[in-house]
N, C-alpha and C positions, 0 to 999 in steps of 0.2 A: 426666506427667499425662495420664490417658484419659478420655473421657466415651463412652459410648452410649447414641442415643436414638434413635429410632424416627421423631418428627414435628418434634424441633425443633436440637437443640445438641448435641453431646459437651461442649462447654468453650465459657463464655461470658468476655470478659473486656473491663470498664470502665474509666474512669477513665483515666490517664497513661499507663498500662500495664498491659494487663489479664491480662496472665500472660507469662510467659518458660517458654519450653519449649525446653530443651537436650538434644540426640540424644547416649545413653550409648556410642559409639562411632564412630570415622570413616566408617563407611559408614551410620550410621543415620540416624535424620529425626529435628527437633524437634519439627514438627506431623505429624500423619496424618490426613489429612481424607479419607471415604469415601462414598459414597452409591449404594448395593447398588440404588434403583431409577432410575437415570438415564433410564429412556425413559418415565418419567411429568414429566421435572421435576425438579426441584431442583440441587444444588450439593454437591462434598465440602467444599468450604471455601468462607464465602461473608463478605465485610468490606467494611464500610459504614461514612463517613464525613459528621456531620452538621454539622462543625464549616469556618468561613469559613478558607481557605487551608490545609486540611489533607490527607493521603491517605487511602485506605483500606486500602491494601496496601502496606509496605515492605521493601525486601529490599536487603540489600547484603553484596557477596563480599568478607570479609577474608582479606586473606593468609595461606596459600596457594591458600585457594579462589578462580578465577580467574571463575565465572559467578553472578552472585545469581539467576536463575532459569531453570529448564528446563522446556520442555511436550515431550512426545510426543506428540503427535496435531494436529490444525486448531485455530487459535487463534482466534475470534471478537472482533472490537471494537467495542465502540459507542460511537463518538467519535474524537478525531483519537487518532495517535500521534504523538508527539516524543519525537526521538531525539538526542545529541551526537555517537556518533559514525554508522557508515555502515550501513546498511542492503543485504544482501546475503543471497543464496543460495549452499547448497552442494552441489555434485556430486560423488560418487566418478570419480575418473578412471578412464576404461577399458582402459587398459593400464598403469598404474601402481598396485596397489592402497594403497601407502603413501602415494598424493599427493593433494589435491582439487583441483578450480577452483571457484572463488572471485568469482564476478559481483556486482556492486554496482549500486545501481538510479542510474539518473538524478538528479539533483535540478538544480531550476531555480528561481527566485523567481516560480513561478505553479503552479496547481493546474492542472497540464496533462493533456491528453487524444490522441491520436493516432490516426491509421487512415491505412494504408499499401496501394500494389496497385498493379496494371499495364494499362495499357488499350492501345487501338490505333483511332487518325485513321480515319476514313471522309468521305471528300471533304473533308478539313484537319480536321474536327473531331468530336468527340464529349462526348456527355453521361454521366456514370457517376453513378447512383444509389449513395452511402454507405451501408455496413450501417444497418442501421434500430439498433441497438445504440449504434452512434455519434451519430444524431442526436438518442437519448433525451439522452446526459448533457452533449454538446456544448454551449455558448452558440452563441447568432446573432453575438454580439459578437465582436470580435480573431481571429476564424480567417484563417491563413495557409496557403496551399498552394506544393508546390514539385511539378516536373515536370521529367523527364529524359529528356529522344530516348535509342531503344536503335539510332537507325539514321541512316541521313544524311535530312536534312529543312533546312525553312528556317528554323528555328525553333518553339519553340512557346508558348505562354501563356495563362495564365490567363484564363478571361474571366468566370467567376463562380464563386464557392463560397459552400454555407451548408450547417449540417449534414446535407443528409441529399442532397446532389448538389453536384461537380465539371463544369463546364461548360470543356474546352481547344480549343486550335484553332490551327492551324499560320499565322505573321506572317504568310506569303506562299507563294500560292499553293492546290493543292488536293490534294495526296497524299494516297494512300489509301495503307492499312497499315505509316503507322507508327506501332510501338509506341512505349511510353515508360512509366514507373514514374512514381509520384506520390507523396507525403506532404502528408496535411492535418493539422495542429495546431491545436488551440482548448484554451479554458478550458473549465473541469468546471461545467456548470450550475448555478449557485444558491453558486457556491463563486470568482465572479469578483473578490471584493474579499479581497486577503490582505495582512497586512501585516509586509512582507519585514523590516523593522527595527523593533522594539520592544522597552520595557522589559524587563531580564532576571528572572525569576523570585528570588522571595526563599526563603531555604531554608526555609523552612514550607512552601511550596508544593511546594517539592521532595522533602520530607518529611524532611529531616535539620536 
């Protein structure tokens, strides 16, 4: 099935099910959504759902197709993602071209945030101003800092953190130039209350 149209639809479909569109071969497509003016706007394919627990877009890979869907290019979302399984990046190896690496993000039970660097003691302590970046989306709340001598010292510690400054200082004594690495962690502004165990989705929600 084909439609073209200029300002509104190729193929509109209501109801249950508002059309099935099957690709006459293994390498073809069932839909072909296109939109020749993209730099005014608009969408090649665009699905809306006005209905309580339901999707707007479903896709699932049956055997032997192993992906229900592919983008090339930057993906935009407005709204969370959830995922079952991992969440990962991939890189061609560089001396291997048959191989990848395969990195997987963190997951934690908090909407975390981080900012990492390296400083150095002037008469046991120092103040390092946080990128301004990190103290936009940082809370004031639950931020933890960690610090590590790169050299012999008496110790060192924390004496204050909030996002947008690091305040360390050596237990004892007053050495100048020692360096040390840091890591501050906080939650994601406005995103502080998550919650880690909750009811499981019903499959209407999930859309099958």
């Amino acid at each position: 099935m084909r439609g073209l149209a200029m300002a509104y639809a190729g193929a509109i479909g209501k109801k249950s099910y508002g059309g099935q569109f099957e690709a006459a071969s293994s390498a073809g497509v069932g839909v072909l959504g296109r939109n020749m003016s993209c730099y005014f706007g608009g969408a090649g394919v665009q699905a809306e759902c006005g209905g309580a627990g339901g999707v707007a877009l479903y896709a699932k890979a049956n055997y032997p197709c192993i992906t229900a869907g592919g983008f090339d290019g930057s993906v935009s979302i407005s709204g969370d993602l959830t995922v079952t399984g991992s969440k990962s990046f991939v890189q061609a190896h560089p001396k291997d071209e048959t191989r990848q690496i395969v990195y997987v993000c963190l997951e934690g039970g908090e909407n975390g945030v981080y900012v990492r660097g390296s400083g150095q003691l002037s008469d046991g302590v120092v103040e390092i101003t946080l990128p301004e970046h990190f103290g936009l989306v940082a809370s004031s709340d639950g931020l933890t800092a960690q610090v590590t001598a790169r050299g012999d010292c008496m110790g060192l510690y924390v004496e204050n953190v909030e996002p947008g400054q690091l305040m360390v200082r050596e237990c004892q004594g007053g050495k100048s130039g020692v360096s040390f690495d840091y890591l501050v962690m906080g939650v994601r502004l406005g995103k502080e209350q998550h919650e880690v165990i909750r009811d499981a989705l019903s499959d209407i929600s999930r859309g099958y």
